[in-house]
N, C-alpha and C positions, 0 to 999 in steps of 0.2 A: 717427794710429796710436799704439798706447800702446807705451811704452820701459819695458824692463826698471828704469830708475829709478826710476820710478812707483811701485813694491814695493818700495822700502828703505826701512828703516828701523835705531835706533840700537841694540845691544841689548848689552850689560854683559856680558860674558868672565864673571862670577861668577853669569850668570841662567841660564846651562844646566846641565841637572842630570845629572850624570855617571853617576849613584845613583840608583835606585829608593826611596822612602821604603818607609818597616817596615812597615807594611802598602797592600794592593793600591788601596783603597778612600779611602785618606786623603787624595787629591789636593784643592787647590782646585778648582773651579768657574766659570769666567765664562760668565754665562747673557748673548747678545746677540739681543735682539729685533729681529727687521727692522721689524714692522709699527708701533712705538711707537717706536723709534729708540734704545731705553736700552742700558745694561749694568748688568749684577747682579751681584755677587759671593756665591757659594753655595760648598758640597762635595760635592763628587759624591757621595758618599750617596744626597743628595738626587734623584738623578739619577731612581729609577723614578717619582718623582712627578710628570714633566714627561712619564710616558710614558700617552697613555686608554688604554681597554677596546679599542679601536679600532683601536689604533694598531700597526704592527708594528715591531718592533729588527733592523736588519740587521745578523750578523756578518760577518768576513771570519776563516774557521776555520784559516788556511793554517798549517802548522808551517814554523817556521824552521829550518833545517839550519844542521847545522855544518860550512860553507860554506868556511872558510878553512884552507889546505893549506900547509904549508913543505915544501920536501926534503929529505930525509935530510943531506943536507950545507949543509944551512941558506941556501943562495946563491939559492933561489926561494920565490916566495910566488906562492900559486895560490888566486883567489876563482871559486870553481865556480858558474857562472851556468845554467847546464842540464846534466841528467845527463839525455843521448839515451839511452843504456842504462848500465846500472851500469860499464861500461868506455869508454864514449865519453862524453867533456865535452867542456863548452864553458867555457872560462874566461877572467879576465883575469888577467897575469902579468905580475910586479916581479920581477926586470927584463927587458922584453923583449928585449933584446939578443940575451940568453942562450937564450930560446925561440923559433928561427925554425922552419921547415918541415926535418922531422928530425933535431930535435933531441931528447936525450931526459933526464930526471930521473927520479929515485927518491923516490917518498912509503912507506913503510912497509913497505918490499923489492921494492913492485912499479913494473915502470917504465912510463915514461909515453912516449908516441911525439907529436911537433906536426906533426901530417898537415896541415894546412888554419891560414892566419893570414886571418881576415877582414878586409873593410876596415874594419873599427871597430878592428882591430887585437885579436879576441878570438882567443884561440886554442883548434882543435880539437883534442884530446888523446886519442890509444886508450892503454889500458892494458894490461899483457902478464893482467893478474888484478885483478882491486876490491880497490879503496884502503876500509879499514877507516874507517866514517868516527865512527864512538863511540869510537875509537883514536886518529885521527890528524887528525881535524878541530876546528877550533875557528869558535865563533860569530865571525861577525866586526861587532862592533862597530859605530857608524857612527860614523865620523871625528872627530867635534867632541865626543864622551866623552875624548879622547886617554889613555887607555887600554887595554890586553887585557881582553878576557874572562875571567871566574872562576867559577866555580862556582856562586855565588849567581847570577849572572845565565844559569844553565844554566836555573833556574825562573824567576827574574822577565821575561829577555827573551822570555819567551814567554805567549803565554793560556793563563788556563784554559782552554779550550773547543779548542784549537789539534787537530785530528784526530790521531788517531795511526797511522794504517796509511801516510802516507807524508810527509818533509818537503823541500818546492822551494823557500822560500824566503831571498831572503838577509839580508834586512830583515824585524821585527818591524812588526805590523800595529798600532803602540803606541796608537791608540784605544783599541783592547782591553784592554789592560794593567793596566785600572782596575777592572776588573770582579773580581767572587769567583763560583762556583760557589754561591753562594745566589741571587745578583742575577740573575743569566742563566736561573737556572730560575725565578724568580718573573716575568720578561719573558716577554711573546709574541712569539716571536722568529724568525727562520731565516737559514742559512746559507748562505753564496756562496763560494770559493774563488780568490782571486788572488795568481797566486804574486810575492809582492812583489821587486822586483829593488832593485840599487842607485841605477838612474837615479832614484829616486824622492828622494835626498838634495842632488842636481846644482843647484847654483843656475844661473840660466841668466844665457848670456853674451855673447847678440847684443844687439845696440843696444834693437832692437824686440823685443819677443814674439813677432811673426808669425813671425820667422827664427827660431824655437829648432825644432831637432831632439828631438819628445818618443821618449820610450824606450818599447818594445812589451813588455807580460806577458802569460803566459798567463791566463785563467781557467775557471771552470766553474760550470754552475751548475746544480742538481738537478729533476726535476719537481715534485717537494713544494716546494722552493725559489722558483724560480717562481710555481707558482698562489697561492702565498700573497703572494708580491712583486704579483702582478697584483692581486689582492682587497682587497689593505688599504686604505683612504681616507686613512690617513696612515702615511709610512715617515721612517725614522727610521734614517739611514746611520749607521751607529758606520766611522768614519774616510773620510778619502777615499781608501784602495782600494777600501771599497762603493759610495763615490760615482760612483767612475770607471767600476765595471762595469755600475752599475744607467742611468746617463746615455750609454755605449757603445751599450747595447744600447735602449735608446730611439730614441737617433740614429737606429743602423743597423737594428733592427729593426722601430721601431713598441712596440713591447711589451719584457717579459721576457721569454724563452724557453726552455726547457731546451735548453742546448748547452755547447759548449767554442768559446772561440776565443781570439783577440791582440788586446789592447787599446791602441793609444798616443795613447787622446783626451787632446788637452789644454783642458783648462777653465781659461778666464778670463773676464773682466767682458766683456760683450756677449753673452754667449749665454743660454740660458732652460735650465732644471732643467723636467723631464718626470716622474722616480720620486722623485727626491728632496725629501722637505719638510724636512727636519730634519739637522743635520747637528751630532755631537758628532765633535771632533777636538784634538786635540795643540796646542801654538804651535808655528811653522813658522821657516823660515829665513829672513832677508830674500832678495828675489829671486830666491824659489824657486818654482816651478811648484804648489807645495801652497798657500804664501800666494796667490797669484792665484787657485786655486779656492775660498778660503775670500773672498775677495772677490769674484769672482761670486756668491755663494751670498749674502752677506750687504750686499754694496755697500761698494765701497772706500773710501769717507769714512768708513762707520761703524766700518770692520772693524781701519783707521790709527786711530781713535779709540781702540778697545780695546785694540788693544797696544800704545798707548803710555800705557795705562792700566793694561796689565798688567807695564810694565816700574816705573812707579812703584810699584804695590803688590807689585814685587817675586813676581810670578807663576814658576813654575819652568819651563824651557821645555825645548823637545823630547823627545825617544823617553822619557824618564824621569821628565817636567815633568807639570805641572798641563795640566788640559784645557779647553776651550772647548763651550760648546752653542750654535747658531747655529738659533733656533725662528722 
């Protein structure tokens, strides 16, 4: 059985990048081949030229919300994980104590009522009127920037391409983040929608892998989206939220298909890739659920090779860091 130690590794308090570099596109590059065993060091620039005529770029479009809520009297912090209707959520809440079943706060004069404490300990929350959220909400960060949010990463934590008529998630789909509005329209591309949560940062904490509890997102995905994900001869995930939806719906479906539904596959080493040939993504956490799919995908000998290839050459890691192409 493989143990969540299997996926550690060392990684330098000074190689995570807190900060977006000054432009979108400037990222390094590690290009890892499966079938010749190498690694390459490139810049993503370079990136459309590893993409054929042929071949298709999957995004993941989802807009990140300004997810993170305090109360007017500052004693609560409120990370909004699903908005059921613009007055009922579902949230996680510092400190629960202070939040049981009837309990109530104020965000922006309006108050909040905890009808419902699930067993995950989230809490369900009506509100007497909507919580202003371009007012009163702030991105929330992921944990290991140890930082707030500001302004600048009001545009950078999120894509170009990120839709705009609605945003569910609370994590950026930071694959994405390296792309410009020239690059995505010069690809042959299509879009999938997974509303990224925060379980997606959770290093896992059983002994084994087999015992980790994976976390459920919703997604969606279009009929144009679709026939083109069926049609292409090669697809090419931009992050592993695409990977997760496109390998979902393989699983469970046979095919793509246009629908909506809840995803909590977890990929790791032993299983077979069905849509996915290609996969660009971020560096990850040790012991994290993202590292284990980027070693399925590419093979854990080789995958421990690169990043500790990418820790000596000083590679910049996560949500802000330099990226990975796994061909």
């Amino acid at each position: 059985m493989l143990r969540t130690d299997d996926f550690d590794f060392e990684l330098p308090e000074d190689l995570v990048a807190s900060r977006p570099l000054e432009q979108r596109d400037a990222s390094r590059m590690m290009v890892v081949d499966r079938a010749r065993g190498t690694v390459e060091h490139r810049m993503f620039r370079e990136f459309p030229s590893s993409v054929g005529p042929q071949d298709l770029v999957i995004f993941n479009n989802v807009r990140v919300a300004k997810a993170r809520f305090f109360s007017d009297d500052g004693r609560i912090e409120l990370l909004r994980l699903q908005c059921v209707t613009p007055r009922h959520w579902q949230c996680m809440v510092r400190p629960g104590r202070k939040m049981r079943v009837g309990q109530n706060t104020q965000v922006g004069g309006a108050t909040g009522m905890v009808t419902a404490v699930l067993e995950t300990g989230i809490r369900c929350i009506e509100w007497d009127r909507e919580v202003d959220e371009s007012l009163h909400g702030h991105l929330a960060l992921p944990h290991y920037m140890k930082r707030d949010g500001d302004d600048d990463d009001t545009e950078r934590y999120q894509t170009v391409y990120a839709r705009r008529d609605r945003s569910d998630a609370v994590a950026a789909p930071t694959a994405g983040l390296h792309f410009t509005p020239e690059m995505v329209q010069g690809l042959p591309h299509a879009f999938i929608t997974l509303h990224v949560g925060p379980g997606t940062f959770q290093p896992v904490k059983a002994e084994f892998i087999a015992d980790h509890l994976m976390h459920s997102e919703h997604y969606a995905i279009s009929e144009e989206a679709a026939a083109k994900i069926e049609a292409a001869p090669r697809r090419i995930a931009i992050g592993t939220t695409v990977t997760r939806v496109l390998e979902h719906c393989a699983r469970t479906h046979g095919q793509v298909t246009p629908h909506e539904g809840e995803t909590n596959i977890f990929i790791h080493p032993g299983g077979a890739f069905h849509r996915v040939d290609a996969l660009l993504t971020n560096f990850h956490l040790p012991k994290s659920t993202l590292f284990m799919l980027v070693c399925a995908l590419g093979g854990t000998e080789l995958l421990r090779r690169a990043y500790a290839e990418a820790v000596e050459r000083r590679y910049r890691f996560y949500s802000y860091g330099d990226c990975m192409l796994i061909i």
